[in-house]
VEXDREN-2710 file (C-alpha; in Angstrom, 1 decimal):
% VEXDREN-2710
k/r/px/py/pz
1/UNK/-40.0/-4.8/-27.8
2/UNK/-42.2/-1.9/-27.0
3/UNK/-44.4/-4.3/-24.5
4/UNK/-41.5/-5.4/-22.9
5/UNK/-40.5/-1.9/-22.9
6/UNK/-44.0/-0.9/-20.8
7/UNK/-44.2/-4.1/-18.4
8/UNK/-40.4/-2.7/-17.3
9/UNK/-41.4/0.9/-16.6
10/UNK/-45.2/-0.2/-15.3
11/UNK/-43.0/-2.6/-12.5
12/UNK/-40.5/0.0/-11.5
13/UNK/-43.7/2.5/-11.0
14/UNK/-45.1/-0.2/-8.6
15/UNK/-41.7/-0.8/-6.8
16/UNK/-41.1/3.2/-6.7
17/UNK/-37.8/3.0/-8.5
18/UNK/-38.1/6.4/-10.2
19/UNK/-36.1/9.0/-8.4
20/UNK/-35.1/12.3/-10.2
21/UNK/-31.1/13.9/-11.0
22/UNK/-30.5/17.4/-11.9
23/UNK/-29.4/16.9/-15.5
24/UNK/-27.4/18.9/-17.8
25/UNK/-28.0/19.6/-21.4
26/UNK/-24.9/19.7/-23.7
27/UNK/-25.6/20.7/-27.4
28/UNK/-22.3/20.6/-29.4
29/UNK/-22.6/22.0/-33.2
30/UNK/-19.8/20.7/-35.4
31/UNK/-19.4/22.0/-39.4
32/UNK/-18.0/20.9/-42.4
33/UNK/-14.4/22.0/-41.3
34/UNK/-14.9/20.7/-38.4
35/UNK/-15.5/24.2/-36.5
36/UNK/-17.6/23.4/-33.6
37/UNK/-19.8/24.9/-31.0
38/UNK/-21.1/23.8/-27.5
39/UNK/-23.7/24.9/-25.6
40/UNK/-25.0/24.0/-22.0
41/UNK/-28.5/24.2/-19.9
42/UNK/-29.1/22.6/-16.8
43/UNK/-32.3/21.4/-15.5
44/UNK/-32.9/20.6/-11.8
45/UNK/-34.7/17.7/-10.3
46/UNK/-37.4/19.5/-9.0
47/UNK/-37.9/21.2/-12.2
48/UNK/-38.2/18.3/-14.2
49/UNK/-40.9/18.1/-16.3
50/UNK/-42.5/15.2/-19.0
51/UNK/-41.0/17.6/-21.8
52/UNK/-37.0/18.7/-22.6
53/UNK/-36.4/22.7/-23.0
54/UNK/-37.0/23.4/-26.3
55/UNK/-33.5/24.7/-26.7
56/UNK/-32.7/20.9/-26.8
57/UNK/-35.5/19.6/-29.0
58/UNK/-35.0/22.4/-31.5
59/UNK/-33.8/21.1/-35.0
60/UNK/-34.7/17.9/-34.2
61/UNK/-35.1/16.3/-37.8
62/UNK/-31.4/17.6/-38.1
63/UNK/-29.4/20.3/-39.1
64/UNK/-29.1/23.4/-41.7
65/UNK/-26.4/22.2/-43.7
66/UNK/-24.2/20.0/-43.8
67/UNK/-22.8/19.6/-40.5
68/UNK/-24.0/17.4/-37.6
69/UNK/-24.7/17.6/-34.6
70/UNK/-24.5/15.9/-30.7
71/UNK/-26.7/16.1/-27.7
72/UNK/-26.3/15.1/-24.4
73/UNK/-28.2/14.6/-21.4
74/UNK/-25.8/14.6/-18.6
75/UNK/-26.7/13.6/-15.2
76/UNK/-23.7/13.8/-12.6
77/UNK/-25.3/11.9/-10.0
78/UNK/-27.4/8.7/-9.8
79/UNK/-29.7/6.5/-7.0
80/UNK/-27.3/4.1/-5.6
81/UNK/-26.9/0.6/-6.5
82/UNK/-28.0/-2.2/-3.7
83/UNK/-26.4/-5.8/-4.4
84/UNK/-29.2/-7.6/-4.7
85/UNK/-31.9/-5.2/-5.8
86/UNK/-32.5/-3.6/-9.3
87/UNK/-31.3/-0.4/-9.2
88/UNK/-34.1/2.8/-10.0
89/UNK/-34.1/5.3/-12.5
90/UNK/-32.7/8.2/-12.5
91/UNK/-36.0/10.1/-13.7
92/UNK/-39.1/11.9/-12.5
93/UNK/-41.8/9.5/-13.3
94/UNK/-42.1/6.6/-16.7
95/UNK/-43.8/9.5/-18.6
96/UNK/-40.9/11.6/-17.8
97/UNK/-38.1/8.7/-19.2
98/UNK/-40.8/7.9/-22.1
99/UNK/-40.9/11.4/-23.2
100/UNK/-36.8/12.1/-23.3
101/UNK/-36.3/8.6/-24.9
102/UNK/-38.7/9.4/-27.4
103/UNK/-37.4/13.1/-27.9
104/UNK/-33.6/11.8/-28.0
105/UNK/-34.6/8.7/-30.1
106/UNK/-32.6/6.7/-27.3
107/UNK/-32.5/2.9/-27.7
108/UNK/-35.6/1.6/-25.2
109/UNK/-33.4/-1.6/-25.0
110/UNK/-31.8/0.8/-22.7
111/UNK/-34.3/-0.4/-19.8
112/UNK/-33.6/-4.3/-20.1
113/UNK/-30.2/-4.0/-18.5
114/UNK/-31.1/-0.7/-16.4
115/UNK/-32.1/-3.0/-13.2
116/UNK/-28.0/-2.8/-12.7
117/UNK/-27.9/-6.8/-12.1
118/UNK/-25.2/-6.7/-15.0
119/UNK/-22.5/-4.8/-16.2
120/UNK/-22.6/-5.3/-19.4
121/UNK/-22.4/-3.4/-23.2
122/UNK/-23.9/-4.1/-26.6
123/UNK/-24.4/-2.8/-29.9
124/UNK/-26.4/-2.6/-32.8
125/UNK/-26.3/-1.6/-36.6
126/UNK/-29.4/-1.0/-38.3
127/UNK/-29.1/-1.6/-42.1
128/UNK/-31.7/-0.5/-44.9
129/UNK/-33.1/-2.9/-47.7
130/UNK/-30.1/-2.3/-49.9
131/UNK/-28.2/-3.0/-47.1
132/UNK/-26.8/0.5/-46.1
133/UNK/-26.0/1.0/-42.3
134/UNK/-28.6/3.7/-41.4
135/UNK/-28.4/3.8/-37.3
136/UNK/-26.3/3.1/-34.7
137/UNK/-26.9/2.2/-31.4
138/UNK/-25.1/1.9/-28.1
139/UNK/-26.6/0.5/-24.8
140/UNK/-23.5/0.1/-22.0
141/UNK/-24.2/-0.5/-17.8
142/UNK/-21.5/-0.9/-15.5
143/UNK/-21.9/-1.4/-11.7
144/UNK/-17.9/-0.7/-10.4
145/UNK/-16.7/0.0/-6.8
146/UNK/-15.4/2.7/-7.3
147/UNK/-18.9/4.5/-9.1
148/UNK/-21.4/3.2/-11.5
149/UNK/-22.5/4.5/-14.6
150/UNK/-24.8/4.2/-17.6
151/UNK/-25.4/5.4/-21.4
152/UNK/-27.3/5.5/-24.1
153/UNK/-26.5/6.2/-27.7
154/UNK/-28.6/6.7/-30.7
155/UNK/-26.8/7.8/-34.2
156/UNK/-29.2/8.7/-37.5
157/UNK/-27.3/8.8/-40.8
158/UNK/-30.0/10.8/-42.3
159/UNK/-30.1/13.4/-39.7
160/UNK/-26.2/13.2/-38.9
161/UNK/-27.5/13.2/-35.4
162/UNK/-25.8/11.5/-32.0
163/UNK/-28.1/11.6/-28.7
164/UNK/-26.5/10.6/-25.8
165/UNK/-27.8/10.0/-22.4
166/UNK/-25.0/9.4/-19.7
167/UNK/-25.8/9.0/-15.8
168/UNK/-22.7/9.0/-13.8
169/UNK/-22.6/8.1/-9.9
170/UNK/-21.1/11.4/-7.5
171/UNK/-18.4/8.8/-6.6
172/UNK/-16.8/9.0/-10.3
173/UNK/-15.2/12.4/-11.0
174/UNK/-17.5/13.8/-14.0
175/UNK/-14.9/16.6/-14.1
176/UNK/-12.2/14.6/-16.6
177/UNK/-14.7/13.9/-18.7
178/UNK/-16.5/16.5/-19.1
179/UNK/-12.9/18.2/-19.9
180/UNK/-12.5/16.0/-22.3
181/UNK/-15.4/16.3/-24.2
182/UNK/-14.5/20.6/-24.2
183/UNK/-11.2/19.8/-25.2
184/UNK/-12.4/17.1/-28.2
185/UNK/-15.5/19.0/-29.3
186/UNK/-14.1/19.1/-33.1
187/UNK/-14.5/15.4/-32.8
188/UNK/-18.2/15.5/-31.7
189/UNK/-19.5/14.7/-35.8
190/UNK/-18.1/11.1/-34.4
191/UNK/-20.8/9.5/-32.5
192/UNK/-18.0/7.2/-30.4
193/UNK/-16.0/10.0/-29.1
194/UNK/-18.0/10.0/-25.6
195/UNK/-18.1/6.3/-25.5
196/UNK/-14.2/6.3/-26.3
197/UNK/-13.4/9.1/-22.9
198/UNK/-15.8/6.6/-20.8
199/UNK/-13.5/3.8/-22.2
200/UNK/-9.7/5.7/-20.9
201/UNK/-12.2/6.7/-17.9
202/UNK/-12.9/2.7/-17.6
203/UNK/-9.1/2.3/-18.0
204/UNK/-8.0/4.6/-15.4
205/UNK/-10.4/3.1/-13.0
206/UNK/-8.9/-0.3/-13.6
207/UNK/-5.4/1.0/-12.8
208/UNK/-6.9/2.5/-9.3
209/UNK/-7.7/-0.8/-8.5
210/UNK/-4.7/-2.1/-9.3
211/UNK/-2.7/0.4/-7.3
212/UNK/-5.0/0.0/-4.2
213/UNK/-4.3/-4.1/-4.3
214/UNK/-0.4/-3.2/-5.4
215/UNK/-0.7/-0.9/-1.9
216/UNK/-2.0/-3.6/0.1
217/UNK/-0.1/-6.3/-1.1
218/UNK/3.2/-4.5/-0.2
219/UNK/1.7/-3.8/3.2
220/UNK/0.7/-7.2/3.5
221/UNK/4.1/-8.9/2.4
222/UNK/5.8/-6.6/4.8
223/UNK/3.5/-7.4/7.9
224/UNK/4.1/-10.9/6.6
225/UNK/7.9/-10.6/7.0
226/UNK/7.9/-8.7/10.6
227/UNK/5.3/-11.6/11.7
228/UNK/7.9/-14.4/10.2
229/UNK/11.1/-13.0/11.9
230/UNK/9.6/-13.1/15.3
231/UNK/7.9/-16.5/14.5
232/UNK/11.3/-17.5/14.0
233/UNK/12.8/-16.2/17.0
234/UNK/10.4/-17.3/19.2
235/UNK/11.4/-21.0/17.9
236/UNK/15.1/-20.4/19.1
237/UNK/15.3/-21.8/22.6
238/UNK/15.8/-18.7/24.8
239/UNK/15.4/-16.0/22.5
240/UNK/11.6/-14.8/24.0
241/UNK/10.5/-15.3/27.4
242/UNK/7.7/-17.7/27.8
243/UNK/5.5/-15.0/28.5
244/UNK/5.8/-13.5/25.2
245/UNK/5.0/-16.6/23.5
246/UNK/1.7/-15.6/21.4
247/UNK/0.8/-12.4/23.0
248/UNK/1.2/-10.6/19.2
249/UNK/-1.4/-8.0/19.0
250/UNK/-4.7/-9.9/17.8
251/UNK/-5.4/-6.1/15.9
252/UNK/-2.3/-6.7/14.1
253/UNK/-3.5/-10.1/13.1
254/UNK/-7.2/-9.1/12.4
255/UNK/-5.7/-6.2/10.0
256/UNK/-3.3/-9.2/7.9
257/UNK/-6.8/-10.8/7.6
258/UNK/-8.8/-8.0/6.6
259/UNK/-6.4/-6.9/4.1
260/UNK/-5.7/-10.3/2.1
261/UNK/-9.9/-11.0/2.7
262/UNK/-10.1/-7.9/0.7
263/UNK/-7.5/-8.7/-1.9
264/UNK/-9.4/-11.6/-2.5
265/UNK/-12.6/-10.4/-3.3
266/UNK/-11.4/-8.0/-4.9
267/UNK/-9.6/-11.1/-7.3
268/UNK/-12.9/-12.9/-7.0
269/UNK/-14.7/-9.9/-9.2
270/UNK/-12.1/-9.8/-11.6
271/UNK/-14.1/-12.2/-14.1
272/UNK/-17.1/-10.4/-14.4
273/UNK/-14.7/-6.9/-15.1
274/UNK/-13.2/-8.8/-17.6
275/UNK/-16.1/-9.6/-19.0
276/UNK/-17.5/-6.3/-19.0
277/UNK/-14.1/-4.7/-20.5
278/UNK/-14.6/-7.3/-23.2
279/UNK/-18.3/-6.7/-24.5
280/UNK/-18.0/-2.7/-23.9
281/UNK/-14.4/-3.2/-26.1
282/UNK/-16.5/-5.3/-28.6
283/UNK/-19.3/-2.5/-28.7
284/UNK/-16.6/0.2/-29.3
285/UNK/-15.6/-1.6/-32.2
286/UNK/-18.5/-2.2/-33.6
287/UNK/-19.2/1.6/-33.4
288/UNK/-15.6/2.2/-35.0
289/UNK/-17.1/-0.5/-38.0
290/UNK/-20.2/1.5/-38.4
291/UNK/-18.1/5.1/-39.3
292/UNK/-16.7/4.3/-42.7
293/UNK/-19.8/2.7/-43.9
294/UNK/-22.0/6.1/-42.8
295/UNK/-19.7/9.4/-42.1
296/UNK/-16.8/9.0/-44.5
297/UNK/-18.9/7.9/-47.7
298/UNK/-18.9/10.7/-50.2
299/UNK/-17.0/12.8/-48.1
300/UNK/-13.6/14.1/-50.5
301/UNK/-11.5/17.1/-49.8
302/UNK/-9.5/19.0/-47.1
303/UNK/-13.3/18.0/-45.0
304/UNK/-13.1/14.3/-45.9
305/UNK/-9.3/13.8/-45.1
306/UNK/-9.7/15.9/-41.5
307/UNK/-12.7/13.2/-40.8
308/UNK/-10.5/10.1/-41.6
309/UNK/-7.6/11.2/-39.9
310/UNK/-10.4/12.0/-36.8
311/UNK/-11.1/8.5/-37.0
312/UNK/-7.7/7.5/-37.3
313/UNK/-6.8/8.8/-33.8
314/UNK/-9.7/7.4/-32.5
315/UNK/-9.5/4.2/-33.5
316/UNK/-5.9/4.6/-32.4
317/UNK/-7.1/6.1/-28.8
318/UNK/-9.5/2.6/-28.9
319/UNK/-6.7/0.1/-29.3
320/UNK/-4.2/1.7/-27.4
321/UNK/-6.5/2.0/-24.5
322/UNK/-7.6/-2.2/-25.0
323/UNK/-3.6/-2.9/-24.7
324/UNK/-3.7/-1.2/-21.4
325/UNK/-6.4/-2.8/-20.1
326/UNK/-4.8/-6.2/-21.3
327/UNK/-1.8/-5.4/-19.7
328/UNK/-3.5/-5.0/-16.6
329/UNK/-5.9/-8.4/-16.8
330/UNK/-2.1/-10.0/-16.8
331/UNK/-1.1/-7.7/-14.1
332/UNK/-3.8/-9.5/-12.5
333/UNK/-2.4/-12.9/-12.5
334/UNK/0.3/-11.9/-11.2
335/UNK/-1.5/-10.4/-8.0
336/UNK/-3.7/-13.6/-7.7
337/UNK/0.0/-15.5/-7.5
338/UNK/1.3/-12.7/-4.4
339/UNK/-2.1/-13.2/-2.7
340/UNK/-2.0/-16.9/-3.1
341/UNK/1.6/-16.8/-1.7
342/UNK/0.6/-14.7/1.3
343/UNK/-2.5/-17.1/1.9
344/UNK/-0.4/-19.8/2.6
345/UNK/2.4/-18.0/4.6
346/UNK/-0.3/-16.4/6.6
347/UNK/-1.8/-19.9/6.9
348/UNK/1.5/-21.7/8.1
349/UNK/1.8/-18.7/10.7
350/UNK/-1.2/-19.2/12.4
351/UNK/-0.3/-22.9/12.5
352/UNK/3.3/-21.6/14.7
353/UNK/1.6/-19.5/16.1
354/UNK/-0.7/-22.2/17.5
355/UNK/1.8/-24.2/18.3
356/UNK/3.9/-21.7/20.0
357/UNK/0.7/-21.1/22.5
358/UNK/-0.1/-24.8/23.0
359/UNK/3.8/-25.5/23.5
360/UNK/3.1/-22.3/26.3
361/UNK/-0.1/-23.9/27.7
362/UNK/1.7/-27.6/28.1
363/UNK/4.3/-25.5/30.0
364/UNK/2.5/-23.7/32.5
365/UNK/0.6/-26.8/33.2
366/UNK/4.1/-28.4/34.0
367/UNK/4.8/-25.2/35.9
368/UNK/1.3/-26.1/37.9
369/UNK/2.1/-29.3/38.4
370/UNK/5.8/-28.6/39.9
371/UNK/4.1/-26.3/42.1
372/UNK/1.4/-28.3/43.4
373/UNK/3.9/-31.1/43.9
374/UNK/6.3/-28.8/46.3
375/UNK/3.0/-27.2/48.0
376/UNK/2.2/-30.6/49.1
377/UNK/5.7/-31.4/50.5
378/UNK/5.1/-28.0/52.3
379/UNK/2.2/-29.8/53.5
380/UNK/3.5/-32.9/54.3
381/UNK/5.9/-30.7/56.9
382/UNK/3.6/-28.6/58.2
383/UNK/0.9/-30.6/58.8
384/UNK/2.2/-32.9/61.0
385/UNK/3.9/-30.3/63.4
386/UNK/0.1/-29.1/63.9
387/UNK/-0.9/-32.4/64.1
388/UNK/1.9/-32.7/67.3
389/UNK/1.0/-29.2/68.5
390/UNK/-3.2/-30.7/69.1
391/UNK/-1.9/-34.0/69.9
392/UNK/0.3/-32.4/73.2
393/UNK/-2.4/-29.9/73.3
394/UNK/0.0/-26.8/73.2
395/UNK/-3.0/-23.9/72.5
396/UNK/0.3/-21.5/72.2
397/UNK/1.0/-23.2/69.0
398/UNK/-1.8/-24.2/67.6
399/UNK/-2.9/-21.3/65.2
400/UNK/0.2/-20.1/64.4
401/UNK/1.7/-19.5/60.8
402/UNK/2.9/-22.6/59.2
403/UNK/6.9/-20.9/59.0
404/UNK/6.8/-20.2/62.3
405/UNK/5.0/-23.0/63.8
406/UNK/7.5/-25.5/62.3
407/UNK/10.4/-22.9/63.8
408/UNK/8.7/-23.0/66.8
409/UNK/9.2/-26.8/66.7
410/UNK/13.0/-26.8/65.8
411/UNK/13.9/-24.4/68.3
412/UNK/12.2/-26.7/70.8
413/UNK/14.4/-29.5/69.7
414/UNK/17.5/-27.3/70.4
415/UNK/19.6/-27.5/74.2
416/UNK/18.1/-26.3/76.8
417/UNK/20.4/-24.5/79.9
418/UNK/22.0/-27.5/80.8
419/UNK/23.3/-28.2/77.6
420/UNK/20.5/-31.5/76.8
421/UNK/18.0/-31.3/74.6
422/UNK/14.9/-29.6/75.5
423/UNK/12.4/-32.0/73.7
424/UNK/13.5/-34.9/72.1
425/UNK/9.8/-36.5/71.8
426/UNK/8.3/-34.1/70.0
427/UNK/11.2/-33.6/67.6
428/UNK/11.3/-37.7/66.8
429/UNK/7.2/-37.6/66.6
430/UNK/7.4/-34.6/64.1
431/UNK/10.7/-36.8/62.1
432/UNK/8.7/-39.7/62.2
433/UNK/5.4/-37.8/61.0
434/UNK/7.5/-36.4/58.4
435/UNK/9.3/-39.8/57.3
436/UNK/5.9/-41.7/57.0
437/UNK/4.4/-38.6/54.9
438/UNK/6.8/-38.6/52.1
439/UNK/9.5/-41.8/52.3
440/UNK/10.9/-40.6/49.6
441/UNK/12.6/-38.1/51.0
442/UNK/16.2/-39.2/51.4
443/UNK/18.1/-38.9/55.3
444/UNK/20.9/-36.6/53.9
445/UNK/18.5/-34.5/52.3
446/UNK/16.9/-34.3/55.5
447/UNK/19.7/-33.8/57.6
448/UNK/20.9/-30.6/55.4
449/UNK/17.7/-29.5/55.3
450/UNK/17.3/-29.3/59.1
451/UNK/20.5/-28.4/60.0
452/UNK/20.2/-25.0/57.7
453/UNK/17.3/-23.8/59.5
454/UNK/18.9/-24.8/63.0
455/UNK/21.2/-21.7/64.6
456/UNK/24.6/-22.6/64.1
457/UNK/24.6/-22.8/67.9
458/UNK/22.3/-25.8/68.2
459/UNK/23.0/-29.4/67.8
460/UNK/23.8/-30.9/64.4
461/UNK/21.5/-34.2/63.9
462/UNK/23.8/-36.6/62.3
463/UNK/23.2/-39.7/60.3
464/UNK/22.9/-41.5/63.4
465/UNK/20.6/-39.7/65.6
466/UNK/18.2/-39.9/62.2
467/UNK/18.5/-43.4/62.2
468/UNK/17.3/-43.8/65.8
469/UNK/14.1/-41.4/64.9
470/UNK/13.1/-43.8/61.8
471/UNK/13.4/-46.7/64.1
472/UNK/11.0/-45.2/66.5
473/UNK/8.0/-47.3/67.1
474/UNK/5.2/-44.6/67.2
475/UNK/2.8/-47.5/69.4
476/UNK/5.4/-48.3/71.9
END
């Protein structure tokens, strides 16, 4: 283990994964009646040395008397964690991390999990030839969004001694639990009471998390609902204009995608927190195991009973804490179910949505069409009377405006002073140009037509005079 121990450190040396915290010593002296003491020295980062102060190393083969003792290293920040790349140490050098670990008595199985790939926990009961428990340790590694941590936990029933070295990242507020620890420092004889406050801390983390997807979720189902009612309206015939048919916000859109992408991964981690809230859970317990066979043996009187009932609440703290977190694993499934729900609603939008802008699309092309068709019955009138005008070689008329080239035409047609038509040539040419362009046109619609742009004044071409222009023989 000790090889595998040096090939560990000798690689993060080569990689440079060594990178000093300012750390914080907490000694806390606890006696037979459970009277305890605490006292605190901080170290710095530049400071750090291969050695600890000897304030912290004094006593280290135990205390004078009966009671016990617990150190800790605290380090409130930590090198942040890179998916994909093992994460460094939060020391000066490997002499510096050899020296502490040896001081403390820290597990060195500490460093096989300390690349931060996993997030895992795991414990271990060291038992004498009689078979006595006579250690304790407690390696735990958790990689979370919303801060990672680490620790390391050594107990000695000889010695009656707990070392603990605990690395927290500044994202996770070290305040709680440092409050804790001041307010439980009676309990510091039991070596789980830090590894029971990072397990409510572990707790409370998992109900952020499932307040922030509760959050999004209700703005999601709510977005979802404003989105379906003006799907739906834009269905009903004449309830949007044509112009408001898919012009929602594409922001609005990209947020409803953001948030249920993040709700998702968010679900997609879920078994590897499980997993961790499981083995660090199993740890704990095995920690809880490990009391009655070391700390309560022997022990009889008011000092004994005070211990047990110490352990009583903790265990109870433990299990009570486990029930949450199982309540919120099933929370869980119930959040996978919303997000699936929204997935497919969000899915089946997008769909009417499409629709609604290739239903838009086919429209406007039939606008297009409608459009180009009366543009070239435009044409077919107003080509020919240019036509006539170069034909007859009028220069007057030749560049003029379509509108008023064809009204130029019209009024040409009309009576002249004697009361005869001015021009009847040119007005059966431009009929006759205007019959063989589009046939389809019918005579009444023609007659109409002309006889609303003609001046009341002027003649009125009747049925008749139209048949005599479609009978004209433009070669004769």
């Amino acid at each position: 283990m000790e090889r595998l121990q040096h090939r560990t450190l000798l690689q993060a040396a080569q990689e440079g994964r060594f990178a000093a915290q300012d750390s914080e010593l907490h000694i806390f002296h606890s006696d037979t009646d459970l009277k305890s003491s605490h006292e605190e020295v901080h170290q710095s980062a530049c400071e750090e040395k291969d050695h600890l102060p000897p304030t912290f190393t004094s006593g280290l083969n135990g205390c004078n008397g009966p009671g016990s003792r617990l150190r800790l290293l605290l380090q409130r920040s930590r090198p942040p964690h890179t998916s994909g790349k093992p994460d460094s140490l939060p020391f000066a050098s490997a002499a510096s991390l050899n020296t502490i670990f040896e001081t403390l008595n820290l597990p060195g199985s500490y460093l096989q999990i300390a690349d931060g790939f996993l997030s895992t926990a795991q414990a271990h009961i060291t038992y004498d030839a009689k078979g006595d428990a006579i250690a304790f340790q407690l390696i735990v590694y958790c990689t979370m969004k919303q801060g990672d941590w680490s620790l390391a936990l050594s107990h000695h029933a000889a010695t009656m001694e707990t070392s603990i070295f605990l690395s927290l990242e500044q994202r996770l507020d070290s305040l709680p639990i440092t409050s804790d620890l001041q307010d439980l420092q009676h309990y510091s004889f039991h070596p789980m009471l830090i590894p029971c406050i990072m397990f409510d801390a572990v707790m409370k983390m998992g109900i952020e998390r499932r307040n922030s997807i509760k959050a999004r979720l209700r703005t999601l189902e709510r977005s979802m609902a404003v989105l379906s009612r003006r799907a739906s309206g834009a269905s009903r015939p004449g309830s949007l204009s044509e112009e408001d048919v898919g012009e929602e916000d594409a922001d609005d859109w990209s947020a409803l995608f953001e948030l249920l992408a993040s709700c998702r991964q968010d679900q997609v981690s879920r078994k590897g927190r499980y997993e961790f809230w499981k083995s660090y859970h199993a740890a704990i317990q095995a920690g809880m195991e490990y009391m009655p066979k070391v700390l309560l043996v022997g022990d009889e009187g008011v000092e004994g009973g005070e211990r047990v009932k110490v352990h009583g609440e903790l265990q109870q703290w433990v299990d009570l804490t486990w029930q949450r977190l199982n309540s919120l694993m099933a929370r869980d499934k119930d959040h996978i179910g919303r997000v699936e729900n929204m997935l497919t609603l969000l899915y089946s939008l997008v769909q009417q949505r499409d629709m609604s802008l290739q239903s838009s699309i086919a429209k406007a092309t039939q606008r297009d069409s409608q459009d180009m068709k009366f543009i070239a019955v435009l044409g077919s009138v107003f080509l020919p009377a240019s036509l006539v005008a170069t034909i007859l070689n009028v220069p007057e008329f030749q560049f003029l405006p379509g509108a008023k080239l064809f009204a130029a035409y019209v009024g040409n047609a009309g009576p002249g002073e004697d009361g005869e038509n001015g021009d009847d040539d040119v007005l059966q040419a431009l009929y006759l140009l205007i019959r063989k362009a589009d046939a389809r046109t019918s005579r009444r619609t023609m007659s109409l037509w002309v006889n609303q742009q003609s001046d009341p004044h002027h003649v009125q071409i009747t049925d008749n005079a139209l048949n005599k222009f479609w009978r004209v023989d433009l070669y004769s």
